[in-house]
Backbone as a ProteinNet text record, in pm:
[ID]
protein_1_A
[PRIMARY]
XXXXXXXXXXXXXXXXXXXXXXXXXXXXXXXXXXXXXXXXXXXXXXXXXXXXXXXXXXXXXXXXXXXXXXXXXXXXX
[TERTIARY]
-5364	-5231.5	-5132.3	-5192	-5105.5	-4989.8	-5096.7	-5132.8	-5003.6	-5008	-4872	-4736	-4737.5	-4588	-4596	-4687.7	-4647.6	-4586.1	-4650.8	-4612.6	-4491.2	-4479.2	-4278.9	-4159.7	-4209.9	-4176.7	-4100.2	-4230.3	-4207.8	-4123.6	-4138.1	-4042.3	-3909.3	-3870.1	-3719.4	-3674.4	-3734.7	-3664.9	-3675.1	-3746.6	-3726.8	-3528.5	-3577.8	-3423.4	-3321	-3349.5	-3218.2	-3232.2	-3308.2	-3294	-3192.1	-3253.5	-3185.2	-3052.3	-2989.8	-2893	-2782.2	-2824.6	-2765.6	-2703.2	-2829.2	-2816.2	-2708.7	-2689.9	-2582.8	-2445.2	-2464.8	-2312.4	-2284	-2385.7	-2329.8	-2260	-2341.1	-2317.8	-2129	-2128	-1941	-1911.7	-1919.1	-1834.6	-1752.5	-1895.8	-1895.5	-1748.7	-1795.1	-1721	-1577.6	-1544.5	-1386.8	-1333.3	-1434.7	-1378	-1306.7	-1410.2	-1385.8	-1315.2	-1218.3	-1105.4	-982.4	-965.8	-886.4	-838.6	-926.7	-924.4	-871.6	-910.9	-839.1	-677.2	-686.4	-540.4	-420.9	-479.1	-395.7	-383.7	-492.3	-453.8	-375.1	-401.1	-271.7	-134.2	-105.3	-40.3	73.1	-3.9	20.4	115.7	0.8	11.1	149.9	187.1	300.8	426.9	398.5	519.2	529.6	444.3	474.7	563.8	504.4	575.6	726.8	738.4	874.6	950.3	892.3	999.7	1000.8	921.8	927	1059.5	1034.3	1143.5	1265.6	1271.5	1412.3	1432.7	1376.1	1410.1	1469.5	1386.7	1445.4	1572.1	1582.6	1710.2	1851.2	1784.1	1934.5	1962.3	1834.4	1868.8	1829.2	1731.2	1712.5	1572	1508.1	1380	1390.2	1352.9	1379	1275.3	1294	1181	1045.5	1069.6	907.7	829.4	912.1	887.4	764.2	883.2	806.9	676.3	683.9	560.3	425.8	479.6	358.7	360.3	441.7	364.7	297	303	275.9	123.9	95.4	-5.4	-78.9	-56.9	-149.4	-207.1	-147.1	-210.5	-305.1	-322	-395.4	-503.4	-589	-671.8	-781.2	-755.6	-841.1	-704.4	-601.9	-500.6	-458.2	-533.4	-456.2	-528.9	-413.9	-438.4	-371.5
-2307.5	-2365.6	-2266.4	-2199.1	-2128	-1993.2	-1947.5	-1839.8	-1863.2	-1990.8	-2030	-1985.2	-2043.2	-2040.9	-1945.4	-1817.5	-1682.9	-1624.1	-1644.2	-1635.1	-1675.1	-1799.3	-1847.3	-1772.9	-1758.1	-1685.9	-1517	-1489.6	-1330.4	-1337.6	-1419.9	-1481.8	-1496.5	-1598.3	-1579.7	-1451.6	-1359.1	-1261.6	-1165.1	-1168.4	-1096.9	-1113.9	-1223.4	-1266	-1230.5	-1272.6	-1180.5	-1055.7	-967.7	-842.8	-800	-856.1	-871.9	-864.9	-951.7	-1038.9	-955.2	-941.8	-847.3	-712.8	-636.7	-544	-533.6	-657.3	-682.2	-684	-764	-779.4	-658.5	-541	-449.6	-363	-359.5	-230.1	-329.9	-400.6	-475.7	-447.7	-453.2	-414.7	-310.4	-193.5	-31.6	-32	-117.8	-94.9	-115.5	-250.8	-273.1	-156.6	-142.9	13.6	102.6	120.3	193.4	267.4	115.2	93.6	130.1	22.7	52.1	129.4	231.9	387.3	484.3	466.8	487.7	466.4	359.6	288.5	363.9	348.4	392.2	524.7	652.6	773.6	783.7	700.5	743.8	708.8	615.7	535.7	676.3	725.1	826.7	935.9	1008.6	1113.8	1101	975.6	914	952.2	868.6	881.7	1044.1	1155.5	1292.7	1316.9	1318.2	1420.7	1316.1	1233.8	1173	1195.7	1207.6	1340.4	1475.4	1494.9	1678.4	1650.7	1562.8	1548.4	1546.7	1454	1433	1557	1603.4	1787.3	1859.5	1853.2	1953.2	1958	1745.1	1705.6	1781.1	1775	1766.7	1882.4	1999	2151.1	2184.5	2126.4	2139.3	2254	2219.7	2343.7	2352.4	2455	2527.1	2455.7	2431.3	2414.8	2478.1	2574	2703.4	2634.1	2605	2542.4	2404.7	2337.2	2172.9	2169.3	2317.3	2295.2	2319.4	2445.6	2510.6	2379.3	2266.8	2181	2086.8	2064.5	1935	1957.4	2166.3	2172.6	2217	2232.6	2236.4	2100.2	2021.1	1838.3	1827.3	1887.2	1840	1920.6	1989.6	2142.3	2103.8	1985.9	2057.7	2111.9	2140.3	2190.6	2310.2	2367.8	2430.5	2592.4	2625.1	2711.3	2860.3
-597.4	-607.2	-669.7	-776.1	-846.7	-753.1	-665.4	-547.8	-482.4	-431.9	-397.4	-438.6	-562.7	-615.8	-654.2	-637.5	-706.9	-525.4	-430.7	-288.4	-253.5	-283.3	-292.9	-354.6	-539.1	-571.5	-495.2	-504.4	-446.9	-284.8	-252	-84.3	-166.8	-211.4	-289.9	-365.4	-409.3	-463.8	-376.5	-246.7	-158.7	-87.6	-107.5	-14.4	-61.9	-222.3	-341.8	-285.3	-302.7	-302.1	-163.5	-62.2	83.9	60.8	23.4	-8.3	-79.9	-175	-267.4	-194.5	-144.1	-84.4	-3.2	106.9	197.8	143.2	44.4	-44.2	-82.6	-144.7	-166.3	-82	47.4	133.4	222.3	232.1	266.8	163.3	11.7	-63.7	-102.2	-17	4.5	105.6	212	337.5	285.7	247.4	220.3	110	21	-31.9	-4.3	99.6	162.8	261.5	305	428.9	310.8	168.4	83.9	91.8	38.9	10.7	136	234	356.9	336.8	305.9	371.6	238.2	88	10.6	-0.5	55.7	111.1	223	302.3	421	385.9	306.7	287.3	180.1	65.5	-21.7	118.2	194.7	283.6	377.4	393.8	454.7	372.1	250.9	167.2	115.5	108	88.3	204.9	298.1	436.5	463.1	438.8	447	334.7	184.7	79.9	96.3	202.8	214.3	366.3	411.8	538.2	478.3	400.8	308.8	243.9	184.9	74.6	197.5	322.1	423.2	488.2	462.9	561.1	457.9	335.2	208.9	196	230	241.8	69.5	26.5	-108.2	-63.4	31.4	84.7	251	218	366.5	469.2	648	677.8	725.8	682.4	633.6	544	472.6	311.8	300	458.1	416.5	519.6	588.2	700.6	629.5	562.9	455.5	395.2	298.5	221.3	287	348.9	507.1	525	562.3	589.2	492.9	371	263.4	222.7	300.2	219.6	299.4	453.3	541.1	548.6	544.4	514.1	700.1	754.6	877.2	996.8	931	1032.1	1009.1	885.4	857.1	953	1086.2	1183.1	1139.9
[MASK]
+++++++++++++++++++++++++++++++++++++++++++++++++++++++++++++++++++++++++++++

């Protein structure tokens, strides 16, 4: 009898473990989109104050390409 409920047992904390696991790895994910979204989001608002510096003639546009492509490093050709 005992055999049992050590068998049940070990079946329910299997499922926690399962379980858990799952919750973690979506938690990873939405993180993970976040993080996406508030870097692009950042990367947006730079190149539209480097647009503006260029429009006002406060930096040259040599200036705002070089900064544009120093944020981005797989463009930089």
């Amino acid at each position: 009898m005992n055999h049992d409920i050590l068998l049940t047992l070990a079946s329910d904390s299997q499922e926690i473990v399962l379980v858990g696991g799952i919750v973690i790895a979506l938690v990873a994910i939405v993180f993970s989109f976040v993080r996406a979204m508030v870097l692009g989001t950042a990367r947006e608002r730079s190149r539209r104050e480097i647009a503006a510096y260029v429009a006002e003639g406060t930096m040259t546009a040599e200036e705002g390409e070089r900064l544009i492509k120093a944020g981005n490093p797989t463009d930089n050709d």
